[in-house]
Every structure is written in C-alpha cells, then in structure tokens.
C-alpha positions, -999 to +999 in steps of 0.1 A: -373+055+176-357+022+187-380+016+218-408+022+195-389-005+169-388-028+203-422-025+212-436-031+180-413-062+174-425-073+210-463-070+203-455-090+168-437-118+186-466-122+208-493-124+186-474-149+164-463-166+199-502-172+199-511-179+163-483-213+166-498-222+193-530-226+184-520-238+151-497-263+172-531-270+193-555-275+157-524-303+151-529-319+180-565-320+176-561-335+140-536-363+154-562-373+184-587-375+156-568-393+135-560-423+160-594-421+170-606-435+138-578-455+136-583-476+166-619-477+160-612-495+127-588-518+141-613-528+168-637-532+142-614-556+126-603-574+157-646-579+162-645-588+123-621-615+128-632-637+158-667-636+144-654-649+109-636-675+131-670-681+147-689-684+118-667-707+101-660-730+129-704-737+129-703-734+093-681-765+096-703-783+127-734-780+107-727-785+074-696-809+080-679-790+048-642-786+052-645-753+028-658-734+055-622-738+072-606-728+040-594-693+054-599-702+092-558-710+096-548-677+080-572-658+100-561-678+135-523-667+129-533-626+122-554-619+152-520-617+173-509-589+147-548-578+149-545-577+185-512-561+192-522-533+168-550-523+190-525-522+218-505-502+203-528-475+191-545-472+229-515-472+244-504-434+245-547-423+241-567-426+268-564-447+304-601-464+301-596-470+262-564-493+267-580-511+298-611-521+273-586-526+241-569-553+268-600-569+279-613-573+242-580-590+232-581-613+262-621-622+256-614-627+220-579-650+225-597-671+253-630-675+226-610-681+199-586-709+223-612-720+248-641-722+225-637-721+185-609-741+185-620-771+202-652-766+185-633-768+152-610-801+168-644-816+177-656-818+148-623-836+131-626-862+158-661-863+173-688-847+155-715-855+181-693-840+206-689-808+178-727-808+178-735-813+214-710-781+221-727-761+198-762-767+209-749-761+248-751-724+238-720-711+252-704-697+223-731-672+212-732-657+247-694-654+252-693-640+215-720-622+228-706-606+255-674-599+233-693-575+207-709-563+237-676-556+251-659-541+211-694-519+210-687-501+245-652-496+236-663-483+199-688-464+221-665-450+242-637-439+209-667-423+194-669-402+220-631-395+223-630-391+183-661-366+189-644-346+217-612-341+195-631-329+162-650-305+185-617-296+199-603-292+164-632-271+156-627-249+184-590-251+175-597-240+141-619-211+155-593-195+180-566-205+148-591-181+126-595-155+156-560-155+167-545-153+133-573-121+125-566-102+159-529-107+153-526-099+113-552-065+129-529-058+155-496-060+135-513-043+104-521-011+130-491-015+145-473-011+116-494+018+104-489+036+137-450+025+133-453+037+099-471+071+105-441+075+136-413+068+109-427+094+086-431+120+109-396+112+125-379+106+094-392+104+060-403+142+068-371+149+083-354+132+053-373+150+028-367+182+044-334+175+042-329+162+005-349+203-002-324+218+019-293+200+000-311+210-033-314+245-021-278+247-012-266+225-044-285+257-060-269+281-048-291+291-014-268+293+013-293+310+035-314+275+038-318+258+073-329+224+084-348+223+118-327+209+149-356+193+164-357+163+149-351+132+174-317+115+177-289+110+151-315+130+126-311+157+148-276+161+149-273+157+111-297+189+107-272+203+135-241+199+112-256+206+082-266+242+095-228+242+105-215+232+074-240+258+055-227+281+077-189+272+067-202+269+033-213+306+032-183+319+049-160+301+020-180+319-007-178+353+005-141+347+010-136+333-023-158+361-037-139+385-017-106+368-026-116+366-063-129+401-061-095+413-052-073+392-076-100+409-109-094+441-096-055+431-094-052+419-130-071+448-145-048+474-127-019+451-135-027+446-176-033+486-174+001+487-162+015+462-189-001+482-212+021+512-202-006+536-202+001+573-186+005+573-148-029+593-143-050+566-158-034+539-134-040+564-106-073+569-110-078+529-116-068+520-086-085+544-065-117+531-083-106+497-076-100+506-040-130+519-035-152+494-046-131+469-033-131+481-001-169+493+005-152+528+013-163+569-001-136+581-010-099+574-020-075+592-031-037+586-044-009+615-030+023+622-044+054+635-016+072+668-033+100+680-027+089+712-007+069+689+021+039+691+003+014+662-007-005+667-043-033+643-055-022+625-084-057+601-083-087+603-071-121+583-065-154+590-050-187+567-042-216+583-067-241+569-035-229+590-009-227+628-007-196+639-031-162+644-010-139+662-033-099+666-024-089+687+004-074+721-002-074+721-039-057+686-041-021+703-029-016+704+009+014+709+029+023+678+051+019+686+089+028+667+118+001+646+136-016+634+102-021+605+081+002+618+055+026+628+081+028+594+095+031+575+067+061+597+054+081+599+085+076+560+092+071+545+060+050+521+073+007+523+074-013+546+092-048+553+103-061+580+121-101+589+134-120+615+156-112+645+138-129+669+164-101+681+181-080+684+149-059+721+144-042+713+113-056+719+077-064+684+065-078+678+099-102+710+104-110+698+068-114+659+076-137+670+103-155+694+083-164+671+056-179+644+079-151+620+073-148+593+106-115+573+101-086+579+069-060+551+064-030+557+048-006+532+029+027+539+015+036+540-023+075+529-026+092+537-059+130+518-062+129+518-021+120+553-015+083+567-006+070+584-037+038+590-024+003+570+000-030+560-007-057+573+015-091+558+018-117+581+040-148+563+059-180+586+067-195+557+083-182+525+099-145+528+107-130+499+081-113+465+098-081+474+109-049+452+100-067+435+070-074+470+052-038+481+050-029+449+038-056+444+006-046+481+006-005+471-002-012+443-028-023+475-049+007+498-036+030+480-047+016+479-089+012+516-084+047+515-077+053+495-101+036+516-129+054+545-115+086+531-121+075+513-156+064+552-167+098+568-156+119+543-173+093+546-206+098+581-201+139+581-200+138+557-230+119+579-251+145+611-239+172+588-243+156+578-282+147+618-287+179+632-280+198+601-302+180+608-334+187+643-328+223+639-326+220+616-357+200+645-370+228+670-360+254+649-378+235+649-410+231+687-410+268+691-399+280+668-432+256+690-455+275+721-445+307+702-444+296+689-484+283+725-492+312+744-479+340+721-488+338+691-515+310+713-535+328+741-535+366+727-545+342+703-574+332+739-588+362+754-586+382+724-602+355+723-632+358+761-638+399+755-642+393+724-662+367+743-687+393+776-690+418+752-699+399+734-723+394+767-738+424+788-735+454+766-726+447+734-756+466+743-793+448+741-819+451+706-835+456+687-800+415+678-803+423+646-780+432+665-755+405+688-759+380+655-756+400+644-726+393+673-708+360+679-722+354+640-706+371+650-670+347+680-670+315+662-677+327+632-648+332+658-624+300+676-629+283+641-627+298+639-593+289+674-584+255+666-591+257+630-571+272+650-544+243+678-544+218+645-545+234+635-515+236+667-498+200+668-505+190+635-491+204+645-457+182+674-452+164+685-478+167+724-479+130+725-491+119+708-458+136+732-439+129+765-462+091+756-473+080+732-447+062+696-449+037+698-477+059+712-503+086+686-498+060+660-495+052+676-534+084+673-544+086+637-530+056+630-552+073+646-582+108+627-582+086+595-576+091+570-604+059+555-593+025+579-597+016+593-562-011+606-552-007+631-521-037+644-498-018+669-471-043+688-448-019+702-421-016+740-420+011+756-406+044+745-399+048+713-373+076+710-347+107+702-363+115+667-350+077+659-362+084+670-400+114+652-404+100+620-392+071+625-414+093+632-446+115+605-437+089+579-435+074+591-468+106+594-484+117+556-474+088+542-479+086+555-515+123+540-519+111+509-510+083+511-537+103+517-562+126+487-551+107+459-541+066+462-546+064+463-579+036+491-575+015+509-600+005+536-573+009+548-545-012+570-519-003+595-492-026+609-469-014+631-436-039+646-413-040+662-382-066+652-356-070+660-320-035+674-320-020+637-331-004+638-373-018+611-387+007+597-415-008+569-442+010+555-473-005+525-490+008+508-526-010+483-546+021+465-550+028+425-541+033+434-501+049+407-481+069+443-457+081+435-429+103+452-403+130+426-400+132+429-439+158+458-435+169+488-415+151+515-433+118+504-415+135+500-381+152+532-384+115+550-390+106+528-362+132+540-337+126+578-351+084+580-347+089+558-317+115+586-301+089+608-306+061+592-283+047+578-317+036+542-334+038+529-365+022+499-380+026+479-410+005+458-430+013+441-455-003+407-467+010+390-492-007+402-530-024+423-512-001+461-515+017+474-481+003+502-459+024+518-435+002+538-405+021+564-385+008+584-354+026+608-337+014+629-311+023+667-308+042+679-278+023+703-251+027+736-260 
C-alpha cells in the first residue's frame, strides 16, 4: 500500500511539475507582450516628439509667430527622458530591437541638435538665413529617413509583439491541455487508488467492525480472514487470537460459574439441615451434570468392610446403570473403594477386563470404562467416597478429583451438621423426659405423701370438732370448723397441682378427652376439632396437651379473647397442632418461658412450632410434629 501511495504522489507531482510550467511559460508570454506594446508606444512617442519639434520650428520660419515655440522648450528637455525610456525597455528584449532603439535616439538627438535647433536660432537672428535653410530641403529628408527608421523598428516590435501573443496562445493551449491530462490523470489515479484502498482496507475494515459486532454479540465462533496485506493482516491475525482467548475465558468462566451454582445449592441444602439422603442424592446429581459423567454414586465405609450406597445419580441419556450388588458390596483389594480407604487419598481405576473381584466382574459387565473415587472425611476420619463411572471417554485426570473434593468436603460437612442435629435432638429428647420423670415422680410423692397426711389431719380435725368440743365452747367449734375448711382448700390446691403435672386423664383416657376437658375448665369458649384415633406415642401427647394447655393459660391472661379454636390432625404420619384466639396478639417467644419451654419440648421431638401473632389481629400458634418410625 505505501508504494502504491508513492507512485500515485509521484505521477501527481509530475503532472503539476508540468501544469506550473506551462502556466510559468503563459507568464512569460504575457510579460514579452506586454513590453512589446510598451516600447512600441514609447517609440511612437519618441517619433511624436521630434516631429512636434519639427513642425513647430517651420511653423515659426514661415509664419514668424513666436506661439508656435510656446511648448517647443518643454518638449526639447523630455526627449532625453523619451529617449532613455526606449533604452530601457529594449534593453533586456531583443539584440536587433535595442541596436534600432539606439540608432533612432541618435537620428533624432542629431535632428533635433544639428537641424531644428539652428533652424529655430535662425530665425531669432537671421530669418533669411531661417528661410534659406528650410527651402535647402534637408530637414524633411533627415526627418524622413528618421520615421523611416521608428516604422522599421515599430515593424520589427510588431512582429516580436505577434510572435509572443502567438506564443501566449499556444501557451494558453498546452496550459488548457496540460492542466486537462493532469486533472484526468490524477482523477483516475485517484479512483484506481481509491478502488485499491477499498479492496485493501475499507473491505478489510468493514469486515472487521462485523466481526467485532459479532463478538460484542456474543459469537465467539466469528473469524476475520488473515490475508489481508500488511499491518491489516496481522490485526485479523490477533484478533482470531484474542477470539480464540476470548472463547477459552467464557467456557472457563461458565465452567467455573457452573461449579460455584452447583456449590451454593448443595451448600444452602446443607444450611438448611435437610436429612443426609437428600444431600446425597444432590450432589451426585450435581456431580453428574457437572462433570459430563453417567453415573455417580455416594458410598458409605461400615464397620464390617463393606461399602453401602447412601446416593445415587444416573444420566436419563445413556442406558440406565443401576448400583452394583444391591447397593451393599464388601470392599476388596485392588478396587476403587479399596484404594481410597486404605490411602485416603483419590483413586481411579479403568480396563475392567481382567477384573476377578465382584465390583470389577460387575464394572466390566455393565460397560463401565474408567471409575474415580474421592474420599468423604468426617472430623478427620473416611466416612465414606464418591465414585463417578465413565462408559465413554475416560474423564481428565488430576482436574476431576479436584472439582470432585470441592463437593467432598460439604458432604462431609452435612454429615457432620446431621450427627450433631441428631445428638441435639437425643440430647433435648432424653432432657424433657427426665423433666417429665420428675413431674410424675412429685405426683406420686404429692399423692402418697402430703395428700394423704392432709386427709388424715382433716378427718382428726372433723372427729374433734364433733366428739372432743363441750357443749357451749361454739368458738372453738368455729375455730376448728375454719382449720378444716383451710386445709381442705389446700387439699384441693394440692390435687390441682398434682393434676397440672400429669393429668391422670392424659395418661388413663388419652389425648382427645383431656383436650375436652381442657376445653371445659377454659374460662374462655373453646371450640375443639380432634381427628386423631387411637392413642399417639407418649412423648407426642404430652407435648400436644402441653401446648394446648399453655396456650389456653396465656389466653386467659393476656389476649383478652372472646374464643378460642383448636384443631389437631394427623396427616401423612406428622400431628398437626393449631390454636388460634381472636384476642389483641402482639405473642412472642421472648415474651416468657412458657412458649420457650413448648419450644424446647416439640423441638426435642424432631418438631416446629410457629407463631403468629400481629398486633389486633388474635395469636395462632402452628405445631408439627412428626411421628417416630415404627
């Protein structure tokens, strides 16, 4: 491209090279002309002036009439300016021109000295003389041979003046041609210079400017051609590169992104506490997909050096490839499972066809081509491994195992998080059953003890009352009569109390009729809907009657209610508990400690409870608590 800029600007230079100089020639032409008439017209006025001088010297002679001489004098002294003039415009013209400008100015100095002045002096001083001069004929043929001489030297200008206007002419004409073939010759060379920038570059640039759209959109498969000349070249070089690079970044950033989704959904599944099984078979999905793989599955390590899938994931595009051997295989040397036990560490293994043990024959069997195995570690111990199986492609070793441990180590994670959940809600359990224990323990105590010396003591008091007072002592008789009544007051305080502990109906009757008899003591109207049949575990009734029971205490206390519903259901094997007041609501569990006691006692049960209660707008209180297996 820049010998083609070169040449162009070479061929331009030239042709205006030419144009100034026949624009510099049409100048010189013009100038030649110029002169030409110029020293024509002061030869004219040279001729002008010696025959005014002429004419007024025999004027004078003939007519003696000094008037004639009245510009003579004036005219005398400018013929040397007249003169020198048409020196000076011959000088620098042509050779023969300033020979005959010379030989004017002498003929007309030596008539106007040697003839015309004497002539003029004659006739002051000797008019006959003046007269005789004039008729000797000798000034008309010198002035004669004068004009002659101005009229071949105005003949000869003519001719000078001629030949420059025809050179101008001619100048004009190549001017006229030079400036049409040059403005023709730059206008097609800058067409063809034109037509050469847009096939080298305007193309090139606009194919570039798509191709940067195209990748601004999105298209990282686009290409710019790499045959472009020079520096356009290389840029479609490097910008195939840097697509390249461009493409590789987005599937690594999908890949990478891919991998930190599939991360927070197993993660929030585990900060969610759900059961170990659901997070198991999460991230063997995850895996999976993640991965491009058929199958995964998650293992557990017993105790009798067996292996038992706990999860368990399988591509719906490929043919099905269900868990070896029932899901529970023994853990023999020379496998995946093996490995990864004994070393803790991650293992692959591929070319099952010479395999003799059980997962091996079965490996081979179902077509699998490569398993790799990752450790699950649970407080620094192997728990368990993950094991993805490959019917196709073997996957990339190194990089697998380690997108395969970001995930180990949340399994073990939600391993851990479900054993400590699961010791909290023992360690709940079995505390509200020893505070359970102690309440029934204090009953007896009350019943067999205090109860019993109260109805003893009352039946001593009353015989005395009757038997032992004189008649006439009535104030003692009152006295008494008053102990009795306090003490039966206390015996029934102490039977209500008794009562409260562990209602004898609830243990007797079962839920629904001391749910009833909740309803009945109720100062506030309660309506009950029960639909559970049967008795319910133990620990499940007295957290039911518990809730109810506190929850209509705090009715009567501090909502200000007018009613009060209770509806308990049991669906899908969970009891469903809901009490709800139209009172002025504003519960809340760091009111007081009867709500977080009921919380601690459904909770210790693998339960929830829930309250809502918006101000003005009543309280409800929600329990669910799930029945154990049978």
């Amino acid at each position: 491209m820049a010998l083609a800029g070169g040449v162009v600007a070479v061929l331009l230079i030239g042709a205006f090279t030419l144009l100034l100089t026949t624009i510099f020639g049409l100048r010189d032409a013009g100038v030649t002309e110029r002169r030409s008439e110029a020293v024509l017209i002061s030869s004219d006025r040279l001729e002008k002036s010696v025959t005014d001088l002429d004419e007024e010297a025999r004027g004078l002679v003939l007519t003696g009439d000094s008037r004639f001489l009245r510009d003579y004098t004036l005219e005398k002294a400018a013929m040397p300016a007249e003169e020198a003039d048409l020196v000076r415009l011959v000088a620098h013209g042509d050779g023969a021109q300033a020979v005959r400008a010379r030989r004017i100015v002498q003929a007309g100095e030596a008539y106007v000295r040697g003839y015309v002045a004497p002539l003029v002096d004659a006739e002051r001083t000797d008019p006959a003389a003046a007269r005789s001069m004039l008729q000797g004929g000798e000034g008309p043929q010198r002035l004669s041979a004068l004009r002659a001489e101005c009229a071949a030297f105005a003949s000869a200008q003519r001719t000078i003046a001629a030949r420059s206007e025809q050179h101008s002419i001619d100048a004009a004409r190549d001017a006229a041609i030079t400036a049409g073939m040059s403005g023709g010759g730059a206008l097609l060379l800058v067409c063809c210079f034109v037509v050469y920038l847009t096939r080298v570059i305007v193309h090139p640039v606009r194919r570039a400017a798509l191709a940067a759209g195209a990748l601004a959109e999105g298209d990282f498969a686009v290409r710019m051609p790499e045959t472009s000349p020079g520096e356009l070249g290389t840029i479609g070089t490097r910008f195939n590169s840097m697509v390249g690079s461009l493409k590789m970044s987005r599937d690594r950033l999908r890949q990478f992104a891919g991998e930190q989704g599939a991360l927070r959904r197993v993660a929030t599944l585990v900060a969610c506490g759900v059961s170990p099984t659901q997070v198991f078979d999460a991230v063997a999905a995850e895996v999976g997909h993640l991965l491009g793989v058929d199958h995964t599955e998650i293992i557990r390590f017993e105790s009798d050096d067996t292996a038992r899938v706990v999860g368990y994931w399988s591509d719906p595009r490929v043919p099905e490839v269900m868990p070896p051997l029932n899901g529970h295989w023994p853990v023999e040397s020379g496998t995946v499972t093996s490995a990864v036990l004994t070393t803790e560490r991650p293992a692959r293994m591929k070319n099952y066809e010479r395999a003799t043990s059980a997962i091996g024959i079965w490996a081979h069997t179902a077509g699998i081509r490569c398993v790799v195995g990752c450790p699950i570690k649970v407080e620094g111990r192997v728990w368990g491994a993950m094991l993805i199986h490959s019917l196709d492609a073997e996957p990339l070793p190194g990089v697998t195992e380690d997108r395969m441990q970001e995930f180990m180590d949340l399994v073990g994670a939600a391993i851990a998080n479900a054993q400590s959940r699961s010791d909290l809600l023992a360690s709940r359990a079995r505390v509200v059953a020893a505070a359970d224990e102690s309440r029934r323990r204090i009953e007896r105590d009350l019943h067999d003890g205090a109860q019993q010396q109260l109805v003893t003591l009352t039946l001593k008091l009353r015989t005395l009352e009757t038997t032992a007072v004189a008649p006439g002592q009535d104030r003692l008789r009152g006295e008494l009569s008053d102990v009795v009544h306090d003490l039966s007051n206390v015996l029934d305080d102490l039977q209500e109390v008794s009562r409260g502990i562990v209602p004898p109906i609830l243990t007797r009757s079962g839920l629904r009729p001391a749910l009833r008899s909740l309803a009945r003591h109720s100062p506030v109207p309660v309506t009950l809907q029960a639909d559970v049949a049967g008795r319910l575990p133990e620990s499940v009734e007295v957290a039911v009657y518990y809730t109810v029971s506190e929850t209509l205490t705090n009715v009567v206390k501090h909502a200000s209610a007018s009613e009060v519903r209770v509806d308990l259901v049991l669906e899908h094997r969970t009891v469903c508990l809901s009490v709800h007041d139209d009172g002025r609501g504003g519960a809340d569990f760091a009111g007081g400690s009867g709500l977080v006691g009921l919380k601690d006692r459904v909770e210790a049960l693998g339960g929830s409870i829930e309250v809502l209660s918006p101000a003005g707008g009543g309280t409800s209180v929600l329990v669910h608590i799930p029945l154990p297996d049978r």
